[in-house]
N, C-alpha and C positions, 0 to 999 in steps of 0.2 A: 566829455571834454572834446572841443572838434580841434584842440591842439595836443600831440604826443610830448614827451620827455625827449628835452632834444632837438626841439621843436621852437618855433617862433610867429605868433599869425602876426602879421604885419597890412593893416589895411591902409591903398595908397590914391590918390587921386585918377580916377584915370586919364589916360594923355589923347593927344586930338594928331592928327596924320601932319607929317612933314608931306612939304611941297617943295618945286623945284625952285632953290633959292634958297631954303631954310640950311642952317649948318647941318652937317652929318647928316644931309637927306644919300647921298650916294653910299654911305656905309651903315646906315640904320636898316636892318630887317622890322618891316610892319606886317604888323598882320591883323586884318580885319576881320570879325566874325559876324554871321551872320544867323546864327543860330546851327543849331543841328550839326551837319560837317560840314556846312558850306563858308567857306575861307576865301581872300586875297590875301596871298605873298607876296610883299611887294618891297624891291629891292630899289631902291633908286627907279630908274626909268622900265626897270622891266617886272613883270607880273604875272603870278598866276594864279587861275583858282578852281578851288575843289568843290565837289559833289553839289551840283547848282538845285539848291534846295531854298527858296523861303516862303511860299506859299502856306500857310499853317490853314491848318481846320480843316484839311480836306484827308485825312487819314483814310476814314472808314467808306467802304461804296465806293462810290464814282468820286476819279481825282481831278483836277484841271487847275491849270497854272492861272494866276490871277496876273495878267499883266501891270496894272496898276503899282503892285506889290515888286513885281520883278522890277520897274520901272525907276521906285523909290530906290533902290537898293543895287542890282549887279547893274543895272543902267546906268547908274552913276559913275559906273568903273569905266577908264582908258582901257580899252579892248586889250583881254590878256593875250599872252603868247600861246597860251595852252588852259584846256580845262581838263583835269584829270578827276576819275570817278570811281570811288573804292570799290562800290556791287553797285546792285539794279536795283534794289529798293524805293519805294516812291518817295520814299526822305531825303533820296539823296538823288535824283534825276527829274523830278516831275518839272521843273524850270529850267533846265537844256536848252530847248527848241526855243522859249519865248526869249530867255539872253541870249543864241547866238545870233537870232534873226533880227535882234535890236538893229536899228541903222548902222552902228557904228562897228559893233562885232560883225556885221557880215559885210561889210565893206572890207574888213580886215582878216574875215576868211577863215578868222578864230577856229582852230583845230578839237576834238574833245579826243581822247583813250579814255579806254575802259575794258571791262573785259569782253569775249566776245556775246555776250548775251544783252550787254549793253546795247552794241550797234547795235544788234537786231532789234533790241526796245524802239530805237531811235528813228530804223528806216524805215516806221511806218511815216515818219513824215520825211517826204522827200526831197525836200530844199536845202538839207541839210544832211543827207546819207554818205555824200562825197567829202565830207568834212569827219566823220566820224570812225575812227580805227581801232581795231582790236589790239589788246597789247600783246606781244607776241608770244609770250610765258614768262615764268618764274626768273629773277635773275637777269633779266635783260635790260641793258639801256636802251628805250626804244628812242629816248631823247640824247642830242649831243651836240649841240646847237652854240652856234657862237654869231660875231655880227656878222658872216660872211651871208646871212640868213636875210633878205629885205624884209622879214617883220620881228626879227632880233633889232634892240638899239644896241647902237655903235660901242663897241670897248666892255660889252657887256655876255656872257657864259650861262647856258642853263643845260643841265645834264638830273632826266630823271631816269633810275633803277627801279623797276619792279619785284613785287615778292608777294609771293602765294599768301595771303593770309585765310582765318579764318571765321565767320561770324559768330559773335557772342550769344547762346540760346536767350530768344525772347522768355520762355517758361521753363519750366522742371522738365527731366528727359532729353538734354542737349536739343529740345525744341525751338529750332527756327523757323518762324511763318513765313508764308509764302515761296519756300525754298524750291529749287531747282533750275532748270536753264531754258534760255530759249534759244535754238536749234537753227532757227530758218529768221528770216527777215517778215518784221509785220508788216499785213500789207497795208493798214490804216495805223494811225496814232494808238497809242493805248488809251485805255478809257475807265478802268476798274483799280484800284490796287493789287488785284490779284494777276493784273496784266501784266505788274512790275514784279518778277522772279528777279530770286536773290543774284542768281548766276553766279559768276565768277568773281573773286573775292581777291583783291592786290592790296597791299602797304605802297606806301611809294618812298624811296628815298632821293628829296629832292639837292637840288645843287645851285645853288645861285650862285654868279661871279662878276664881279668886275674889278678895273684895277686895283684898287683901294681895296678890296677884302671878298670873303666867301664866307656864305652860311650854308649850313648840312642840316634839313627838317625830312623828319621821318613822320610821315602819315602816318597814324599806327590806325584805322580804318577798320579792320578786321582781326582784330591781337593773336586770338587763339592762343594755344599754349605757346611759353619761350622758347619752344623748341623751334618753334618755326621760323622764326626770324635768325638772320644773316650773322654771322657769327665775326666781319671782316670790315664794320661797319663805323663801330665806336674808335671814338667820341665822335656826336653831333652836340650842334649847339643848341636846338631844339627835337622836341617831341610833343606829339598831339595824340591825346589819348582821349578814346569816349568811354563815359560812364556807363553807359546800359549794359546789362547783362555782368559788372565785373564781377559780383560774389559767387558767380557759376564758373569763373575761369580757373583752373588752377594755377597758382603763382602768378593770376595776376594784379596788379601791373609788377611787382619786386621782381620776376626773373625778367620782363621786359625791360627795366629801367639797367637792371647789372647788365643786360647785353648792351645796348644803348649808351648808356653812359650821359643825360644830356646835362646842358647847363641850367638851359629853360624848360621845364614842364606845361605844357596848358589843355585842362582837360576842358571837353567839347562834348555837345550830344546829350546835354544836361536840361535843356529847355525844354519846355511846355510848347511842341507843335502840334496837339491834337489842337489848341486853340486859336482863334486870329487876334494875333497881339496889336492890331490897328484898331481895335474896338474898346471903346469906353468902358473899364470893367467900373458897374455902377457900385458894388460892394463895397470897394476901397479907392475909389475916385481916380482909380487910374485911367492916364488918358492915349493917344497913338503915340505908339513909339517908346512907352514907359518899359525900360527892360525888366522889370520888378512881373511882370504881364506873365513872363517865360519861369519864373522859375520852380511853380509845381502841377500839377493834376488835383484839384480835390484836397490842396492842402498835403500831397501823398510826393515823398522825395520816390517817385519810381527808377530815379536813372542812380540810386545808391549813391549821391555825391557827398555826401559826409563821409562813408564808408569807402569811395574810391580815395578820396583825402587824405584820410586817415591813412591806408596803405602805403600813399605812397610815402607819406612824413616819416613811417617807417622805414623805409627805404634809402630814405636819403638822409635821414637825419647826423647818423652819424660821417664826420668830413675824413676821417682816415677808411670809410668803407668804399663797397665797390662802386658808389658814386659819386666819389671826390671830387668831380666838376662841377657841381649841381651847385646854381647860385638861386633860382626863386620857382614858386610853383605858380602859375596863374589862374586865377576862378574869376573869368572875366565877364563883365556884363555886353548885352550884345551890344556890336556897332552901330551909330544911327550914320548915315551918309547926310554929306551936306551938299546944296546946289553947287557949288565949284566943284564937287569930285573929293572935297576933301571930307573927313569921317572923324566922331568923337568915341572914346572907347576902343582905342585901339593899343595894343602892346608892343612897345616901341624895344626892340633888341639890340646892343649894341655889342662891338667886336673889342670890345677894350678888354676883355680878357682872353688871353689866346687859349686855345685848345691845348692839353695835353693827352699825349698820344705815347705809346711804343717808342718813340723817336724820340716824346720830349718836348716837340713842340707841333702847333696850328701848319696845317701844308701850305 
């Protein structure tokens, strides 16, 4: 059964992006996915986004961003505030350099963090090494930005917290490939997947504000065990969890979601990037852009998404347990971008129910 006792599968239309003008564009959190973990948060006028990844098919051997590809997709975006990046892995970095150096993101100067093995991935190209910062450790806000900032919009707050995390084993033996750091700055671009070292591994928890209201999204990026995450955190209203590797995690995601506490769930990292989902699969007549393209290997669920599912339904299911905020889980199909910037498949979050907390009520 892919629904628990307690449980309720609800399948819903997906929604298409508020623009400026639409009601509750300034209070609705969007978030657009791209596959893998690469995200836009986008809060009214301000945005940001994660682990700049959509170039598929290029796993194995030699990697290279497909502009074209970037072009469809993070190009379509209003130049974020910030791009933040869980590790160094080539799923999650290989499209950096080709979105920041788009016209518009580098007119705008678009900043990336990550940790420091990231820069060093990044300053083999160097158009872009001055834009790129390590985050400075565990526990830090290295962000705390509000509009006093010329690329902050006006009446608008964004504040991200870092936190150690840790990555989920690819195989048996708490085995992660490609693992370890890079040390020094490259002196050319990367060229191999094995140029992308896992490096240094952060959660983020982010902070959007503006008058009208605030949302709290925790990256969960690298889970590791519950131990490791922030014990001073919950409630947030969202959490972004990836499927690979969770049957090897202990207690995960249950001891993550009880520290956590969120309202919305939406797990990520669940697609089919060994393949390019722009190509006609002749099999079953899909065509570009079909998100149906992403969702196995070989017909093989490798990123466990029934099984992550399933956990967490456990988890939350019961409403007097330790996740009594929790209103829905998301298993979202990817976003397609449209010629105006606007996006369909997008999950639209609103603040109409307040946070409870310690105190009782949303801060």
């Amino acid at each position: 059964m892919p629904v628990v006792d307690g449980g309720q599968l609800q399948i819903s239309r997906s929604e298409v992006s508020l623009n400026r003008g639409s009601a509750s564009f300034e209070e609705t959190l969007q978030i657009i996915w791209f596959g893998s973990a690469c995200h836009e948060l986008r809060l009214g006028d301000l945005s940001i986004v994660t682990d700049p990844f959509v170039t598929n098919g290029t796993i194995i051997g030699s990697v290279k961003s497909d502009p074209e590809r970037v072009g469809e997709t993070l190009g379509k975006l209003k130049p974020p505030a910030v791009v933040l990046v869980n590790h160094s892995h080539s799923d999650h970095l290989v499209d950096a350099h080709e979105a920041m150096t788009s016209p518009s993101w580098k007119d705008r100067k678009v900043p990336l963090w990550g940790g420091a093995t990231c820069k060093n991935i990044l300053a083999g190209w160097k158009d872009i090494d001055d834009r790129c910062h390590p985050v400075p450790g565990s526990g830090s806000t290295f962000i705390d930005w509000n509009s006093d900032r010329p690329d902050m919009p006006e009446g608008y707050k964004l504040k991200v917290t870092a936190y150690a995390g840790v990555h989920s084993p690819h195989i048996g033996c708490s085995t992660v490939l490609f693992d370890g750091k890079v040390d020094a700055p490259l002196p050319e671009p990367p060229k191999t997947v094995g140029d992308y070292k896992l490096g240094e591994v952060f959660n983020y928890l982010v902070e959007m504000s503006n008058e009208r209201t605030t949302f709290k999204v925790f990256l969960l990026g690298g889970p590791g065990q519950g131990s490791v995450l922030p014990g001073d955190v919950a409630p947030v209203d969202v959490v972004i969890l990836p499927s690979p590797g969770a049957e090897k995690i202990p207690g995960y995601p249950q001891d993550h979601l009880a520290k956590l506490r969120p309202r919305h769930i939406i797990i990520n990292h669940f697609n089919n990037f060994f393949a390019d989902d722009r190509k006609k699969d002749e099999a079953d007549g899909r065509k570009k852009d079909d998100p149906e393209t992403q969702a196995s290997l070989l017909r093989l669920d490798l990123a466990k998404l029934q099984y992550l599912s399933r956990k967490i339904q456990e988890s939350v299911a019961a409403k007097d347990g330790p996740n009594g905020n929790f209103e829905c889980l998301h298993i979202p199909a990817i976003s397609v971008m449209k010629d105006d910037g606007g996006a369909r498949n997008v999950i639209l979050i609103d603040p109409s129910r307040p946070l409870t907390s310690a105190s009782g009520t949303r801060d």
